[in-house]
C-alpha positions in Angstrom: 148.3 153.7 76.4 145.3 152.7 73.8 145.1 148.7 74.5 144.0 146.4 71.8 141.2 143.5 72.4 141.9 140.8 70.0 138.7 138.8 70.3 140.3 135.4 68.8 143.4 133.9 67.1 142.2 131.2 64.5 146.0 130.8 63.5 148.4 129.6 65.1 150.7 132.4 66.7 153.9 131.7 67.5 155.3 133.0 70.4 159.2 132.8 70.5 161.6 132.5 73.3 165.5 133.5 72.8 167.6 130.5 71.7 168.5 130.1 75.1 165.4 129.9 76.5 163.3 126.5 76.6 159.6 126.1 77.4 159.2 122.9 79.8 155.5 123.0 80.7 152.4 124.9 80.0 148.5 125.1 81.8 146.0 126.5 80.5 142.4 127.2 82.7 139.5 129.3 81.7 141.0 132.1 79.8 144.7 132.1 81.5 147.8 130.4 80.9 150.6 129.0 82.8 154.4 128.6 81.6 157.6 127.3 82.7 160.5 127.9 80.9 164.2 126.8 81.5 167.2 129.2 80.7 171.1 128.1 81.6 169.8 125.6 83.9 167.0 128.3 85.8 163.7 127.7 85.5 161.2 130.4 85.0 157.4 130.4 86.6 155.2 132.8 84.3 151.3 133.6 83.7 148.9 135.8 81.5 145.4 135.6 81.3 142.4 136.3 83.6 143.9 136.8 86.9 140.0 137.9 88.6 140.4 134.9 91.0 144.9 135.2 91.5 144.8 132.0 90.2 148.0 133.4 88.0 149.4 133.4 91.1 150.5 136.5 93.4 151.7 139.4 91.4 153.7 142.3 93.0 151.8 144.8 91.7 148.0 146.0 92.9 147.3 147.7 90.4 145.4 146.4 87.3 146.7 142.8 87.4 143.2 141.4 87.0 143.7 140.5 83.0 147.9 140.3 82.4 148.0 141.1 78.6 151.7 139.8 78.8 154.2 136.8 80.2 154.2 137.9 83.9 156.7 136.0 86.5 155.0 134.0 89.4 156.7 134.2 92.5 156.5 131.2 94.8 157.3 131.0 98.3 160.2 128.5 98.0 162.4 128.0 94.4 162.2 124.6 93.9 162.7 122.4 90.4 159.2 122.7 88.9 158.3 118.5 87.4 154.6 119.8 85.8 151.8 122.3 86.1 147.7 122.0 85.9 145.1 124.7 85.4 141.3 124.5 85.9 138.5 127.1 86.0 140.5 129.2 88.1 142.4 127.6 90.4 146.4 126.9 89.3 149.0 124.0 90.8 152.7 124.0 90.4 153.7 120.5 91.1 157.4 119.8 92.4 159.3 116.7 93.4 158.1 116.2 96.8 155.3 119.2 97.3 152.2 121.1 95.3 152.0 124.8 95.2 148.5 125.6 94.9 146.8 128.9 94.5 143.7 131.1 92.8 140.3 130.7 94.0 139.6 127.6 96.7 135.7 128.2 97.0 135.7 124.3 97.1 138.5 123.2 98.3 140.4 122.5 94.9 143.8 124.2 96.3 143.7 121.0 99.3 143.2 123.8 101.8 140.2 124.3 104.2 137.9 127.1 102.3 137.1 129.9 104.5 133.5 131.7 104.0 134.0 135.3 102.4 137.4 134.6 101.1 138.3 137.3 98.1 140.5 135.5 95.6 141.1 139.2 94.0 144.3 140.3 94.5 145.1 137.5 96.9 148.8 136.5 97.6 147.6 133.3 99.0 150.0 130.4 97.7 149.2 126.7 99.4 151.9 124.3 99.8 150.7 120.5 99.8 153.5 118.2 101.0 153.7 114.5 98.9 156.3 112.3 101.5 155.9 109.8 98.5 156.7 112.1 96.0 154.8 113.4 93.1 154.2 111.3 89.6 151.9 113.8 87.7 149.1 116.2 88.7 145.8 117.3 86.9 143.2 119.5 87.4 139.1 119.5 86.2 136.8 122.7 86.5 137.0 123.0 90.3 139.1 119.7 91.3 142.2 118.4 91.3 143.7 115.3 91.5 147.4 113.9 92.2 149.1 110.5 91.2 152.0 110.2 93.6 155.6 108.3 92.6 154.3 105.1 94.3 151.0 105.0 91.9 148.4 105.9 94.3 145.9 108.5 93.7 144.6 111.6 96.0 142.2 114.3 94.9 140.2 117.5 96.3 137.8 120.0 95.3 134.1 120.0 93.9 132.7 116.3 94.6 128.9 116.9 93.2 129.7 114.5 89.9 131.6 112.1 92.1 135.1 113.5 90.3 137.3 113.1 93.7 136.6 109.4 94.4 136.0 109.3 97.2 133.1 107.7 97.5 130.4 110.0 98.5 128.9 113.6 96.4 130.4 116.0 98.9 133.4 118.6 98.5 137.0 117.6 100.2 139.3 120.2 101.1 142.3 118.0 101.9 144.3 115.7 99.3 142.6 112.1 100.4 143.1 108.8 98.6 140.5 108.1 95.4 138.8 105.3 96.3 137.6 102.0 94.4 139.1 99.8 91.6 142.6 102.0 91.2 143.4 101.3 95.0 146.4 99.1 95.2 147.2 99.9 91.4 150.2 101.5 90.2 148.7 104.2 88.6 151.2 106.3 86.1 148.8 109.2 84.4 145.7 110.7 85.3 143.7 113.2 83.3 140.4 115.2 84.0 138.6 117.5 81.8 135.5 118.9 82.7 133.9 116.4 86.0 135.3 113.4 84.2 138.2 111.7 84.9 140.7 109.1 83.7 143.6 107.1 85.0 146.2 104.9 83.0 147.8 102.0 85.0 151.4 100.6 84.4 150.4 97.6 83.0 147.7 99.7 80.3 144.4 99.3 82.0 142.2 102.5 82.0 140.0 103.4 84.9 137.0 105.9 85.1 135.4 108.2 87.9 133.2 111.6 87.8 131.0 112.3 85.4 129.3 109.7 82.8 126.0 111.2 81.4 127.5 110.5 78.4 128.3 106.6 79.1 131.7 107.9 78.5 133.0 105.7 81.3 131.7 102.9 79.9 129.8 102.1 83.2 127.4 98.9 82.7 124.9 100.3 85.3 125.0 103.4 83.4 125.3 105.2 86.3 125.6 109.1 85.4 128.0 109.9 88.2 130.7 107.7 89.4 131.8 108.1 92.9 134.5 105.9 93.1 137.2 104.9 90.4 136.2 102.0 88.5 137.9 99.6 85.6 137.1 100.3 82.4 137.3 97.1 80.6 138.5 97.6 76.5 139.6 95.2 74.1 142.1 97.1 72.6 145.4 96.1 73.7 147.6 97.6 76.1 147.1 101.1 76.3 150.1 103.5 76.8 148.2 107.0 76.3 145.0 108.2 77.4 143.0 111.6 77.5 139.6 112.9 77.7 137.2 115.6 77.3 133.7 116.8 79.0 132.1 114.4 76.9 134.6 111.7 75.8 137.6 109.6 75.6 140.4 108.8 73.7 142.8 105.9 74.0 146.6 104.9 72.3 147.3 100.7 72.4 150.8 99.4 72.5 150.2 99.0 68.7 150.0 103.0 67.9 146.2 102.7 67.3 143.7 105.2 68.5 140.0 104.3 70.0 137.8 106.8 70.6 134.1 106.4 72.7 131.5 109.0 73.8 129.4 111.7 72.9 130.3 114.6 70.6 132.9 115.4 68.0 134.9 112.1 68.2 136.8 112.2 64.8 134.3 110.2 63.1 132.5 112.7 60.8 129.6 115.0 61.4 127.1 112.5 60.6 128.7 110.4 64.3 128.1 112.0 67.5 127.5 108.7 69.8 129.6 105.6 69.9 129.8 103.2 73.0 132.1 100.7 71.8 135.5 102.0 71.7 136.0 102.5 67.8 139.7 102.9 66.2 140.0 106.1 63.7 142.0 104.9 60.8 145.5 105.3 60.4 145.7 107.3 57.0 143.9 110.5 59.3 147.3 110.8 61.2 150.0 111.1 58.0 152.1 108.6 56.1 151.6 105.3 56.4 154.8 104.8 58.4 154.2 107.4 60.7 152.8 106.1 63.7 150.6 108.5 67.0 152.7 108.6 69.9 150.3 110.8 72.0 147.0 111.5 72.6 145.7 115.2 73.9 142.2 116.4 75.3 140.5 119.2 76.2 136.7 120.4 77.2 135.5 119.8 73.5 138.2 118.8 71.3 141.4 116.5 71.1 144.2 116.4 69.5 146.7 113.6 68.2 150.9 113.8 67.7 152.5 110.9 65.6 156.6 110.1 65.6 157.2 112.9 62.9 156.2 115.8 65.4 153.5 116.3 63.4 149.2 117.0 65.2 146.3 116.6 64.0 143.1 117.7 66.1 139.7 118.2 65.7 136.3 119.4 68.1 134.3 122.2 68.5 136.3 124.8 67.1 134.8 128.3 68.8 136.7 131.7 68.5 138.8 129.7 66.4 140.2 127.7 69.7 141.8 124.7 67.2 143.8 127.0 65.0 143.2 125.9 61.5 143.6 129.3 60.4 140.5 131.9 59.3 138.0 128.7 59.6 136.1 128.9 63.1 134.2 126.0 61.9 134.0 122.9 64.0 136.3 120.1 62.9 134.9 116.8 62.4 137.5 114.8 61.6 141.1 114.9 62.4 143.1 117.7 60.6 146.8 118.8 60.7 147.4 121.9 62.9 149.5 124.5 60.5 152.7 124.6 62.8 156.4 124.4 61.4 158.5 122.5 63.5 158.3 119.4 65.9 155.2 119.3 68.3 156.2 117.9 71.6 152.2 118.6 72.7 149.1 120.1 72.6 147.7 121.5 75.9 143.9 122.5 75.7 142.1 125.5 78.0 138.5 126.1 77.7 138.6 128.4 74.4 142.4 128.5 73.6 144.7 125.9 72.8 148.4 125.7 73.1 151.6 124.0 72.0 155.0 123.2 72.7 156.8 123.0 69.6 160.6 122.3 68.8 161.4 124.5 65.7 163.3 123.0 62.6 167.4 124.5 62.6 
C-alpha cells in the first residue's frame, strides 16, 4: 500500500474514540505518543510514533514497527490499573499504584535499570519493572531522565545527570531510582514536572522548588549557578501556588488566587518585544477569557505552554514549528496567549517536542 507522509498538522485533529471508550492519560516524547484509554471498566495501553528506540514499548510484530502510523496496543508483563504515564526523548514509563514499567532506550540509565554497553533498543522487548513500597504519587520524565514523587511526598530520580536534573548531588548518570537530594528532602512533595534538563516540584503547602538546568536563571538561583545539582527553594511572592509547569527555558506558576506568573527566557506570554524576565511577572486576566472565568491549570512543554481556565477552555502560546500549537494554517510563533480552536471541554494539554496533544470532553 502507497503510504502518505503528512509533514505537519497546524489544526487541531480530532481523533475520536467510540462513546464507550474514554481516554485517561496521554505521553508524548520526541515524535511518539502514549495513550491509555478505559472502556467498561478495562483499560487500554496504546502507542504510535517513532518506535527506533522500542520506547513504544514491545510490539508483537518484527516487522516494520520502527514508525507505527496507527494506535498500536502495548503489552506489559503484568495488567495492572495504570494511575499516569511520562515520555521523554525516547524512553516511556507507565506508572501504577505500587510499581513503574519502564521501557525504550536506557543508554543512561533513564528506565532505573543498570545500562549495559552495546544494548540495541531496536526491536527490543525489554520492559523494566521499578517497585515503589511507598506507592506512587506522579511520575515525569525530561530528555533522558526521569523522576518519581512517591505517595508519602518524597522524590527519586534516574537518568542523564550532566545538568544536575537527578538531584542528587553530583554531575554523574544514576541507573537506580535514588532519593533527590537538597531543600525538598523532608517535604511533602505533591507534583513534579521536567521539560528539557530543568525541573520543578510543587509542595503541599504551595512552595515551588528547582533543580537541573538554569542557564536561563529560570530557577531563580541567587548564585546564578547554571546547573543545580540538588533541589533547591524557589522563594516567590506570589501566594500559594497550586499549579506549576515548565519548559527548556522557563516557568510558569498558578496562586491560590487563579493568577498566573511567568519567569525566564523565551516566549513567556508577554509579547515579542519580552524575551527575559527574572521577577516572576503575572499575565493579565483578560488573556485567559471572560472576566469570570478563572485558570485552573497550567501546562508546559520544550518551547511553549499552555493555560485551561474553569470553562474548559486553553489558551497557549511558544514557538509554534510545523505548526506544533495548532492555531490552524499559521505556523507562526505565538507570542501571547491564544485560544486553541477545539469544541468541547479541555481537561489538558500534554506537550511532546514538535506535537502537542489534548484530552478533551466533547459537548452532548
Amino acid at each position: 500500500k502507497k503510504r502518505i507522509l503528512v509533514k505537519s498538522i497546524p489544526a487541531p485533529l480530532k481523533f475520536v474514540f467510540d462513546k464507550e471508550t474514554q481516554p485517561q492519560h496521554i505521553a508524548l516524547g520526541y515524535g511518539f505518543t502514549l495513550v491509555c484509554a478505559n472502556k467498561s471498566k478495562k483499560q487500554y495501553l496504546k502507542g504510535f510514533g517513532i518506535n527506533s528506540s522500542s520506547q513504544v514499548g514491545p510490539q508483537t510484530s518484527k516487522s516494520d514497527i520502527d514508525f507505527l502510523i496507527k494506535p498500536t496496543n502495548i503489552h506489559l508483563p503484568e495488567s495492572l490499573p495504570i494511575i499516569g504515564l511520562a515520555a521523554g526523548k525516547a524512553h516511556s514509563i507507565v506508572a501504577c499504584k505500587d510499581r513503574l514499567f519502564t521501557f525504550g532506550n536506557n543508554c543512561y540509565g533513564q528506565c532505573g535499570r543498570a545500562v549495559i554497553e552495546g544494548e540495541i533498543y531496536k526491536h527490543s522487548n525489554v520492559v523494566h519493572s521499578v517497585p515503589v513500597e511507598s506507592g506512587v504519587r506522579g511520575v515525569t520524565c525530561g530528555c533522558d531522565h526521569s523522576v518519581l514523587v512517591t505517595e508519602k511526598g518524597d522524590l527519586f530520580s534516574c537518568g542523564w545527570g550532566a545538568d544536575g536534573q537527578t538531584g542528587h548531588g553530583h554531575y554523574e548518570n544514576t541507573h537506580v531510582f535514588s532519593p533527590v537530594l537538597g531543600d525538598t528532602e523532608g517535604v511533602d512533595i505533591i507534583k513534579v514536572v521536567s521539560a528539557g534538563d530543568t525541573n520543578l516540584a510543587l509542595s503541599r503547602d504551595g512552595e515551588i522548588f528547582g533543580w537541573g538546568n538554569s542557564e536561563y536563571d529560570q530557577l531563580r538561583i541567587p548564585s546564578m549557578e547554571p546547573q543545580i545539582n540538588v533541589s533547591r527553594h524557589i522563594p516567590l511572592k506570589i501566594g500559594k501556588v497550586v499549579d506549576i509547569a515548565c519548559n527548556c527555558t522557563a516557568c510558569i506558576a498558578l496562586n491560590k488566587s487563579g493568577e498566573v506568573f511567568v519567569w525566564g527566557y523565551g516566549i513567556l506570554g508577554l509579547g515579542g518585544m519580552v524575551s527575559s524576565v527574572k521577577e516572576p511577572t503575572e499575565l493579565p486576566r483578560t488573556l485567559f477569557g471572560k472576566p469570570s472565568s478563572n485558570v485552573t491549570a497550567v501546562f508546559g512543554g520544550s518551547s511553549a505552554f499552555a493555560v485551561v481556565n474553569n470553562l474548559g477552555n486553553a489558551y497557549i502560546w511558544g514557538k509554534n514549528k510545523n505548526g506544533s500549537l495548532g492555531l490552524g494554517n499559521s505556523k507562526e510563533n505565538q507570542y501571547f496567549p491564544f485560544r486553541l480552536p477545539i469544541s468541547g471541554k479541555v481537561l489538558n494539554v500534554v506537550f511532546g517536542f514538535e506535537h502537542t496533544s489534548a484530552i478533551v470532553k466533547q459537548n452532548i
